[in-house]
VOKOLBA-929210 format. One line per field, with one value per residue (C-alpha): residue number from 1; residue in three letters; x, y, z. Coordinates in nm, 4 decimals. Example, Ala and Ser with C-alpha at 12.3 -4.5 7.8 and 13.67 -1.06 7.14 Angstrom:
num: (1 2) $
residuo: (ALA SER) $
east: (1.2300 1.3670) $
north: (-0.4500 -0.1060) $
up: (0.7800 0.7140) $
This chain:
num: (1 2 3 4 5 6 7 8 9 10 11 12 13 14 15 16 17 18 19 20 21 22 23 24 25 26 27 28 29 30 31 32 33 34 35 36 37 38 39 40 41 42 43 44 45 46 47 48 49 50 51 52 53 54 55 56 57 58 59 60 61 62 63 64 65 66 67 68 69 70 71 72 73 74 75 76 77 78 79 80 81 82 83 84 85 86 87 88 89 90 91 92 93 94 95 96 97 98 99 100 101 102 103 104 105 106 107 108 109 110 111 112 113 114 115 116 117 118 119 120 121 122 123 124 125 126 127 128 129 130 131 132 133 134 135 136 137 138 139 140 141 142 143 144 145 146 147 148 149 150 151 152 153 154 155 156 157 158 159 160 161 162 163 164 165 166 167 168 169 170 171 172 173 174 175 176 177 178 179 180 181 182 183 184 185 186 187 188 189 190 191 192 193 194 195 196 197 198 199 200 201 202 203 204 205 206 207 208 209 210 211 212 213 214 215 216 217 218 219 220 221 222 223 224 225 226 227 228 229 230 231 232 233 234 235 236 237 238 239 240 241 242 243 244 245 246 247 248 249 250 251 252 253 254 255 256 257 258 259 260 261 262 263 264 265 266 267 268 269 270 271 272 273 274 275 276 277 278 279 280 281 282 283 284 285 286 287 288 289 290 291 292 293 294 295 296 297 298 299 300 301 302 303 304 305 306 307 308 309 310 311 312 313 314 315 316 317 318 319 320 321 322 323 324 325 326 327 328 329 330 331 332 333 334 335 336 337 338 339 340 341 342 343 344 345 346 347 348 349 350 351 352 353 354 355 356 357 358 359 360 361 362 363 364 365 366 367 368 369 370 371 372 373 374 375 376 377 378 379 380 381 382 383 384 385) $
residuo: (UNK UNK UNK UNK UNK UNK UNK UNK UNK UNK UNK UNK UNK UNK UNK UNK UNK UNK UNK UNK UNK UNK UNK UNK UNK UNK UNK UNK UNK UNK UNK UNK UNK UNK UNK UNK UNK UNK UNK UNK UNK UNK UNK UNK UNK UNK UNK UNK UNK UNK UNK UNK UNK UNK UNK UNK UNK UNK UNK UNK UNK UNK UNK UNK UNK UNK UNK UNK UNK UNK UNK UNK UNK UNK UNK UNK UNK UNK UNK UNK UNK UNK UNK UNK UNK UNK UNK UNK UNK UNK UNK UNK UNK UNK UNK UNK UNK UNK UNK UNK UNK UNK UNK UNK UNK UNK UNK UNK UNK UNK UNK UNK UNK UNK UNK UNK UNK UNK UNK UNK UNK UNK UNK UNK UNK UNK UNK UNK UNK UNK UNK UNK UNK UNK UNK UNK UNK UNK UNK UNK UNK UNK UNK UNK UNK UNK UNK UNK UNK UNK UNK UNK UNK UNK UNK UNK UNK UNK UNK UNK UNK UNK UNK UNK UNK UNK UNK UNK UNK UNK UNK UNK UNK UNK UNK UNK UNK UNK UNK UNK UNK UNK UNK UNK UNK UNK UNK UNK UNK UNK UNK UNK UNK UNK UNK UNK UNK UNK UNK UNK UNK UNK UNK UNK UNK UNK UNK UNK UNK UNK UNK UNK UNK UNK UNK UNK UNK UNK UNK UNK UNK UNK UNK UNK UNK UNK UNK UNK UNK UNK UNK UNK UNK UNK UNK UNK UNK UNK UNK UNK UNK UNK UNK UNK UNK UNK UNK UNK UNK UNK UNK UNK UNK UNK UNK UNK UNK UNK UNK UNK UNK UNK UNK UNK UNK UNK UNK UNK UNK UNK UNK UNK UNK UNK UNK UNK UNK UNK UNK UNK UNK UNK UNK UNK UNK UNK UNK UNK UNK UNK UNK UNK UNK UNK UNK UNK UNK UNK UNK UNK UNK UNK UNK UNK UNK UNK UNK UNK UNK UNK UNK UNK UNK UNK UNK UNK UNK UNK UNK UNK UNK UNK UNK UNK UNK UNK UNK UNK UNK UNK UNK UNK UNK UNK UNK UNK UNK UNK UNK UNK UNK UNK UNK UNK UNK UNK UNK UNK UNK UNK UNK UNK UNK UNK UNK UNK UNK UNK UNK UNK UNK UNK UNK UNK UNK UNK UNK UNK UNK UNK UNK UNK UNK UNK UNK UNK UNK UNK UNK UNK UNK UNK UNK UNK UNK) $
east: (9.6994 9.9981 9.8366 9.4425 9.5819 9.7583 9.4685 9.2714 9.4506 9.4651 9.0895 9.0951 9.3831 9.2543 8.9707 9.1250 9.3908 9.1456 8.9067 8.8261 8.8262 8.4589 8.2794 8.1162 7.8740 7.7851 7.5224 7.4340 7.6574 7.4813 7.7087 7.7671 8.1549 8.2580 8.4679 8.7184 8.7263 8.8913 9.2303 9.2477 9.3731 9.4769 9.0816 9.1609 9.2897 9.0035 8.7372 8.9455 9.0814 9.2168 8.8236 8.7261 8.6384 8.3051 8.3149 8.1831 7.9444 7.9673 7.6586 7.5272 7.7727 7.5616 7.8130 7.8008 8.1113 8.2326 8.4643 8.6404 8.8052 9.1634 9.2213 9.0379 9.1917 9.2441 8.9954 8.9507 8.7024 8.5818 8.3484 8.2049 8.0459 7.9272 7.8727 7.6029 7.6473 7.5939 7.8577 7.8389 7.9206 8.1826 8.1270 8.4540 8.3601 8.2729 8.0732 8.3620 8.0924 8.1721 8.5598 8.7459 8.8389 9.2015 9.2386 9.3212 9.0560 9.2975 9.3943 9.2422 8.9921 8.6511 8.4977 8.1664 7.9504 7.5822 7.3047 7.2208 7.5292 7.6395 7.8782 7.8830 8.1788 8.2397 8.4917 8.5728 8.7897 9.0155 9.0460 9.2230 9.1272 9.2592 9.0832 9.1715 9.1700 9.5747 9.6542 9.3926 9.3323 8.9583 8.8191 8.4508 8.4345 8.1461 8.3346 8.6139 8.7535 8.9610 9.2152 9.1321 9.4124 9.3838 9.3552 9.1197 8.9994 8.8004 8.6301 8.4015 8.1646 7.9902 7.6923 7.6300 7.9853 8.1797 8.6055 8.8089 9.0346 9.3835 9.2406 9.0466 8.7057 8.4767 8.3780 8.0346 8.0213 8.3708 8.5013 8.8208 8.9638 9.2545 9.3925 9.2843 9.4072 9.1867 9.2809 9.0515 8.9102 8.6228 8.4171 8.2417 7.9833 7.8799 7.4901 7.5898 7.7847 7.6286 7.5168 7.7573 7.6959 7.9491 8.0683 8.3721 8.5281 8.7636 8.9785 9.0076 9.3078 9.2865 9.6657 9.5939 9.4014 9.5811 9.3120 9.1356 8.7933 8.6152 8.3508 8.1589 7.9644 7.7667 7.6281 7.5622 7.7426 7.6915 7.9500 7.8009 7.8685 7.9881 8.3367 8.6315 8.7901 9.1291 9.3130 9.3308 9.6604 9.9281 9.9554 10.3230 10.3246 10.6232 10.7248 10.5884 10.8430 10.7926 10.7054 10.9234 10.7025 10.6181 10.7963 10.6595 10.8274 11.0475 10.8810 11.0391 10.9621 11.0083 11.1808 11.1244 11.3826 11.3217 11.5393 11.6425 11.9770 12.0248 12.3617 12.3792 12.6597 12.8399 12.7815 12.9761 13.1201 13.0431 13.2956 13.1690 13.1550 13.2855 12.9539 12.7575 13.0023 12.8316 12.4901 12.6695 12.8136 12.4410 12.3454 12.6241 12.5656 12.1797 12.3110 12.4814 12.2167 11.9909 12.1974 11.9064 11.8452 11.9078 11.9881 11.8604 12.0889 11.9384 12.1571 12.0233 12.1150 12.0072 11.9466 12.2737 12.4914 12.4028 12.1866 12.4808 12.6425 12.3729 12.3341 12.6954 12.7415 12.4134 12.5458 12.8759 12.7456 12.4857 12.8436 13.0309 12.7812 12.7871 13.1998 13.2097 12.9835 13.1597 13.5279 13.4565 13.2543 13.2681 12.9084 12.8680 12.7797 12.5448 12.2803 12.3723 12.2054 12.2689 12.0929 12.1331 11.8300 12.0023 11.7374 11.4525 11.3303 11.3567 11.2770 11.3203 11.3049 11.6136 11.5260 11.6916 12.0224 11.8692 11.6593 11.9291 12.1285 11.8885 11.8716 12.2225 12.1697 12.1694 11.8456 11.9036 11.6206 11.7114 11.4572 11.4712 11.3752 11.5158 11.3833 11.4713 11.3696 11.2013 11.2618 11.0142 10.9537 11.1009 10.8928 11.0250 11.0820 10.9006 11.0533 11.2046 10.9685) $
north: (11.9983 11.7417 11.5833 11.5773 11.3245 11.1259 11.1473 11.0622 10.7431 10.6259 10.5748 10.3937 10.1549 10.0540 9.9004 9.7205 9.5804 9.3974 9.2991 8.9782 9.1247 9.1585 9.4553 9.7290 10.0108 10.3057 10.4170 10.7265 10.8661 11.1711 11.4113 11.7713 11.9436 12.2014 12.4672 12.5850 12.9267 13.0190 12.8705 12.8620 13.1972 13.0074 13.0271 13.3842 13.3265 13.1617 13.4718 13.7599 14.0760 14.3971 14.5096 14.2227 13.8756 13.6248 13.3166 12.9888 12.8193 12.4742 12.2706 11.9380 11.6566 11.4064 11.1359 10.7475 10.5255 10.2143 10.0410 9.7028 9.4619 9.3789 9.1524 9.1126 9.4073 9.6218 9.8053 10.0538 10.3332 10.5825 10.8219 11.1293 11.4098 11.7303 12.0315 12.3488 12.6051 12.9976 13.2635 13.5162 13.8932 13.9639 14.3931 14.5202 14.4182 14.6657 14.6893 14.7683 15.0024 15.2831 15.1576 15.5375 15.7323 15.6722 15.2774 14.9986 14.7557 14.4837 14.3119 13.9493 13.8269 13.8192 14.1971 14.2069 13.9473 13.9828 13.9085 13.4970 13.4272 13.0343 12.8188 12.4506 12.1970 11.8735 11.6077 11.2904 11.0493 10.8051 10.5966 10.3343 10.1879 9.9277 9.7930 9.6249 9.2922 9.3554 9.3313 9.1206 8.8985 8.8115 8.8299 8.7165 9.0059 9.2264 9.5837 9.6698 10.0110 10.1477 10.4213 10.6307 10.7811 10.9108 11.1610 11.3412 11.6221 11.9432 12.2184 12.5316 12.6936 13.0143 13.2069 13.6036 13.6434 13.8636 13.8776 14.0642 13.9083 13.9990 14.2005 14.4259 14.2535 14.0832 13.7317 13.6285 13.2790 13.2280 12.8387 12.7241 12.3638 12.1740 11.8790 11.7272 11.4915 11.2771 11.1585 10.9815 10.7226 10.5546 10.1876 9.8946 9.7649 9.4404 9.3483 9.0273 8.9208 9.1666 9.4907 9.7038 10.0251 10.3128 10.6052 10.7982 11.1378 11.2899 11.6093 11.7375 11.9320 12.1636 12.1894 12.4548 12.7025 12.5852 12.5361 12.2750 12.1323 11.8806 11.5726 11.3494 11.1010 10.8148 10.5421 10.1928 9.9232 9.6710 9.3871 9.2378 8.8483 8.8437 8.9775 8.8646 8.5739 8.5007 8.2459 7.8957 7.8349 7.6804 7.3194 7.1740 6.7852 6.6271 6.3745 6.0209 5.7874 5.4699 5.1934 4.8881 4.5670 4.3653 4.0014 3.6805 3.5204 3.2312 2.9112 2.5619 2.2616 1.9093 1.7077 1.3355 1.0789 0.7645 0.5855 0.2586 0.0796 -0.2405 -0.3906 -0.7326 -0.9796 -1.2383 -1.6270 -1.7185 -1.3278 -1.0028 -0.7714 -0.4291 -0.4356 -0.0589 -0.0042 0.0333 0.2619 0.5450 0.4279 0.3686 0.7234 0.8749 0.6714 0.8696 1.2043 1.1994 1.0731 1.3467 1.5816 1.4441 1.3880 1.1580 0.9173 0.5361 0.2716 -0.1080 -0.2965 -0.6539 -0.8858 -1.2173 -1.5100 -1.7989 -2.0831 -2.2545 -2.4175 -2.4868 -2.2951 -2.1912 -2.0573 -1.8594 -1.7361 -1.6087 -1.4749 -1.2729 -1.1419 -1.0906 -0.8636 -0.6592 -0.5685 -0.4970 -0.2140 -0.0969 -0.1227 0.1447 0.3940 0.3989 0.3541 0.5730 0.8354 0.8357 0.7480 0.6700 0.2929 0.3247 0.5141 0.2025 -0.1811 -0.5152 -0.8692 -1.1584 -1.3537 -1.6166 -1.7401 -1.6402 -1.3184 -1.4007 -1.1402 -1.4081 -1.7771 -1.9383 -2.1977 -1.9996 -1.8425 -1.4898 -1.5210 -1.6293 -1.3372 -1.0950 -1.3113 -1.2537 -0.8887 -0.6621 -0.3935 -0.0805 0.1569 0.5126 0.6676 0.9994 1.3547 1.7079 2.0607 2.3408 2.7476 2.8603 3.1655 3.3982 3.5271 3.8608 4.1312 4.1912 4.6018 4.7132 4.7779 5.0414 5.2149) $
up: (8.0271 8.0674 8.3333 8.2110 7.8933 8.1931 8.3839 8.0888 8.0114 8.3146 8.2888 7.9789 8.0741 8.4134 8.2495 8.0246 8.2180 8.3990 8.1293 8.3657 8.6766 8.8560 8.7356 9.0068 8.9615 9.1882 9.0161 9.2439 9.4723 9.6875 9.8963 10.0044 9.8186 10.0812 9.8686 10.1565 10.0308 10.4148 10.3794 10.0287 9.8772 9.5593 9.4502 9.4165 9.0533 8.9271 9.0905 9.1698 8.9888 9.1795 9.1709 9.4009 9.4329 9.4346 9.6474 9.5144 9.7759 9.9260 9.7695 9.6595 9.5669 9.2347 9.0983 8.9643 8.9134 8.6701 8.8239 8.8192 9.1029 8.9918 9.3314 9.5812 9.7336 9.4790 9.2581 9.0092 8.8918 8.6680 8.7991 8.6899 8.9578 8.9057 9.1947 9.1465 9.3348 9.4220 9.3357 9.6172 9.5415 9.8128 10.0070 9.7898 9.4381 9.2202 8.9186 8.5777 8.4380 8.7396 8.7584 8.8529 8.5431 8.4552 8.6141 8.4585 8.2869 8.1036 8.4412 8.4282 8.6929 8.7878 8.7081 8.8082 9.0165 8.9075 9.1928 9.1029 8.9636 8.9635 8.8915 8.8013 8.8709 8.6508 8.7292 8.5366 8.7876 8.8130 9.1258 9.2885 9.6103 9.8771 10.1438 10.4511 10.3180 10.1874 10.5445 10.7265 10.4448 10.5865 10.2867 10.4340 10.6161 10.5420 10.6819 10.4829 10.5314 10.2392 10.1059 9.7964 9.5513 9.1936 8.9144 8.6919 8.5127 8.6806 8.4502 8.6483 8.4265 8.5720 8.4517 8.5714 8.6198 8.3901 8.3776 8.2313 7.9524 7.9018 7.5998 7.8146 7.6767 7.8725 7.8929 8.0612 8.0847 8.2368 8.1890 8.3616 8.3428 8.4406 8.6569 8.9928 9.2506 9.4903 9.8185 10.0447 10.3104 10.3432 10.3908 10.2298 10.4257 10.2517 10.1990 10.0297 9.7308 9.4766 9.7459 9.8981 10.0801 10.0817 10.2669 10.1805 10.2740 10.0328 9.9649 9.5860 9.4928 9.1622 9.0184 8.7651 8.9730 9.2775 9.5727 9.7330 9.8319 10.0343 9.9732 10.1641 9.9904 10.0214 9.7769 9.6907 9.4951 9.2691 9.2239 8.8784 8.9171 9.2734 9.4326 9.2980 9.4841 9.6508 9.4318 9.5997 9.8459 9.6108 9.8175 9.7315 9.7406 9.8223 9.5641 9.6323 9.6769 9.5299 9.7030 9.6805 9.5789 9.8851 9.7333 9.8707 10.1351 10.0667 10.0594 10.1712 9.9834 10.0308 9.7197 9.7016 9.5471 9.4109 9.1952 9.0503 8.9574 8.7615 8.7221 8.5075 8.6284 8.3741 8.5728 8.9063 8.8792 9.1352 8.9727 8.8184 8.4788 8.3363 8.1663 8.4721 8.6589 8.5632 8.6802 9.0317 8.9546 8.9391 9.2259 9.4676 9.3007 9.4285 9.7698 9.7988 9.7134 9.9828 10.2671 10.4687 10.0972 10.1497 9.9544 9.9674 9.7364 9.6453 9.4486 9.2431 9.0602 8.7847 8.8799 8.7696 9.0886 9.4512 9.6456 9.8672 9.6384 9.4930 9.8483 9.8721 9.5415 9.5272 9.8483 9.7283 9.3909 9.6272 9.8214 9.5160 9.4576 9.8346 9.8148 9.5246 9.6496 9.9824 9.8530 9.5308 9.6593 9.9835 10.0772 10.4709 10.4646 10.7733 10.4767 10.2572 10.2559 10.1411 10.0798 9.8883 9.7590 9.5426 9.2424 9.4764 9.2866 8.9600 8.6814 8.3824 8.2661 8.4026 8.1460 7.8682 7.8177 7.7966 8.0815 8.3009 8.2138 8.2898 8.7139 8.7354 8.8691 9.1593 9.1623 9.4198 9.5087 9.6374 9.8519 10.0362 10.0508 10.1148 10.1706 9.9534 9.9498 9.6431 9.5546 9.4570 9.1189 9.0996 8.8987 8.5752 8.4790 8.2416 7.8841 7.7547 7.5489) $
C-alpha cells in the first residue's frame, strides 16, 4: 500500500509542477489487455486455492488520459483504464459444497468458479513519456516515437466467484488491490498542432499479486493551445567595443601681418630715442614669427635746412631703425628696406612747431604671412554624473 500513496502523489504533483506547461487529452483510448495467464504462475494467488484455479480472460482495453507537456520532450499523464473480462472454470476445480469429508476448508483462494463468472480490472496511472525529439531535436517532425515509464494503482473485482477467507467463510464478490508498474513504447503521429494520433504497446506488472499483463492501445490527442515550444537559442554578443571618434583632420591656415611703426626724431638728430625701443622690439618679435614678413622703413623730415640735408638725414633715421633690428635682434637685412624722402611726405604743417615735430619721423610697414595647423576641437567627456 506503500507504493499506491507514491503512486498516488505522483499524479497530483506532475500536474502541478507544470501548471504552464501545454495541456493534452486522450479522451478515448481503445485496446485489447492480454492477461498472460501461461507464464505467469504468480496469478495463482489472486484465483487459486488447493481446490483449483479460474483463469481471467484477455478482453477489451477502455481508457482516457490528462496529461501535460513539461518540455517539448517530456510529458506527463494521468490516465484511468478499466478491463472486463470472463473468469473461466479451469477441469480440476471443484465445487466447496462436495469438498471430501475430513479436508481442509480455511485455506485462502478461489473456492468455487460459478458458470458466467467475471471480473473487472481498474487502473489509475501515472506516466511519463519521452520522445525522440531528446535526441534528434527536430521538433517539426510529425513522427515521434516515444518510451513509456510509470506507476499506479490496480484493483480486480470479480462477481460468481467465491474464496475462501482465512476464517473458513466465504466471500462472493472477491476484490483485490495493490500497486502497478508500466513500461512501454509507442508513437505520435502528428495531424497538426492540436491532433495527434497514438499507438502504444505496453506491459503492466502487479507488485502485490505478483504477475503480469499486456496492452495495446490506440487513441487520439489533443494538445489544448498548441505543443509546447523549444526555448529560443541563447545568442551571446560579444561586447561592442567603442568606437574612437573620427577627429577632423588638421587644417592649415594662412596668417596675414600688417603692422605699423612710428618713431619721432628731435631736429638735425637720427639716434633712437629709449621710448621707442620697444616698438622696434615688437617690430623684430613678429619678424620672427613670420619668417617671409618685410619691412619698408621710410624716414622724413620738416622743412627746416637744405634739401640735402633733409635727403641725408631722412635716410640716415630710416637706417637707424634698420641698424637695430639687424644688430639687436638679429633680423637678416636682405627682408629689411630703407628710403629717405626728406620734407616730401609730410603728415603736418611744417609751419608750426608741433607740426614739424610730428615730419621729423620714420613710418615702417610690416607685411607678410605664415601658415599654421589648427588643431581640431577635441570632444569634451561627458561629466561625471
Amino acid at each position: 500500500m506503500k507504493m499506491s500513496r507514491i503512486a498516488l502523489a505522483m499524479l497530483v504533483a506532475a500536474p502541478l509542477a507544470a501548471a504552464n506547461a501545454g495541456v493534452t487529452i486522450t479522451p478515448l483510448m481503445l485496446g485489447y489487455t492480454w492477461q498472460d495467464t501461461k507464464h505467469n504462475n504468480g496469478q495463482s494467488q489472486l484465483l487459486s486455492s488447493k481446490l483449483g484455479q479460474g483463469e481471467m480472460q484477455s478482453d477489451l482495453f477502455v481508457g482516457a488520459a490528462l496529461g501535460v507537456e513539461l518540455t517539448p520532450w517530456l510529458g506527463f499523464e494521468a490516465e484511468y483504464n478499466q478491463v472486463k473480462g470472463d473468469v473461466n472454470k479451469s477441469l480440476n476445480a471443484i465445487d466447496l459444497d462436495n469438498f471430501p469429508a475430513g479436508s481442509t476448508k480455511t485455506s485462502p483462494g478461489v473456492s468455487k468458479v460459478e458458470a458466467g463468472a467475471e471480473y473487472k480490472q481498474t487502473q489509475i496511472n501515472g506516466n511519463f513519456y519521452v520522445t525522440s525529439d531528446l535526441i534528434t531535436k527536430d521538433y517539426d517532425s510529425k513522427f515521434k516515437p516515444y518510451v513509456l515509464a510509470g506507476a499506479g494503482h490496480y484493483k480486480y473485482k470479480f462477481s460468481g466467484v467465491d474464496r475462501v477467507n482465512p476464517s473458513g467463510t466465504r466471500d462472493r464478490g472477491n476484490t483485490e488491490e495493490g500497486t502497478l508498474a508500466n513500461a512501454g513504447i509507442g508513437a505520435f503521429y502528428r495531424l497538426n498542432d492540436a491532433l495527434s494520433l497514438r499507438a502504444e504497446g505496453r506491459g503492466t506488472y502487479n507488485f502485490d499479486e505478483q504477475f503480469w499483463n499486456y496492452t495495446a492501445l490506440a487513441g487520439l490527442n489533443v494538445v489544448l493551445g498548441g505543443h509546447l515550444k523549444p526555448a529560443a537559442p541563447v545568442v551571446e554578443v560579444a561586447p561592442v567595443e567603442p568606437v574612437a571618434p573620427v577627429q577632423p583632420a588638421p587644417q592649415e591656415l594662412t596668417e596675414d601681418l600688417n603692422m605699423e611703426l612710428r618713431v619721432f626724431f628731435d631736429t638735425n638728430k637720427s639716434n633712437i630715442k629709449d621710448q621707442y625701443k620697444p616698438e622696434i622690439a615688437k617690430v623684430a618679435e613678429k619678424l620672427v614669427e613670420y619668417p617671409n614678413a618685410t619691412a619698408r622703413i621710410e624716414g622724413h623730415t620738416d622743412n627746416t635746412g637744405p634739401r640735402a640735408l633733409n635727403e641725408r638725414l631722412s635716410l640716415a633715421r630710416a637706417n637707424s631703425v634698420k641698424s637695430s633690428l639687424v644688430n639687436e635682434y638679429n633680423v637678416d637685412p636682405a627682408r629689411l628696406s630703407t628710403q629717405g624722402f626728406a620734407w616730401d611726405q609730410p603728415i603736418a604743417d611744417n609751419n608750426t612747431k608741433e607740426g614739424r615735430a610730428m615730419n621729423r619721423r620714420v613710418f615702417a610697414t610690416i607685411s607678410g604671412s605664415r601658415t599654421v595647423v589648427a588643431e581640431p576641437a577635441q570632444e569634451q567627456a561627458p561629466a561625471a554624473q
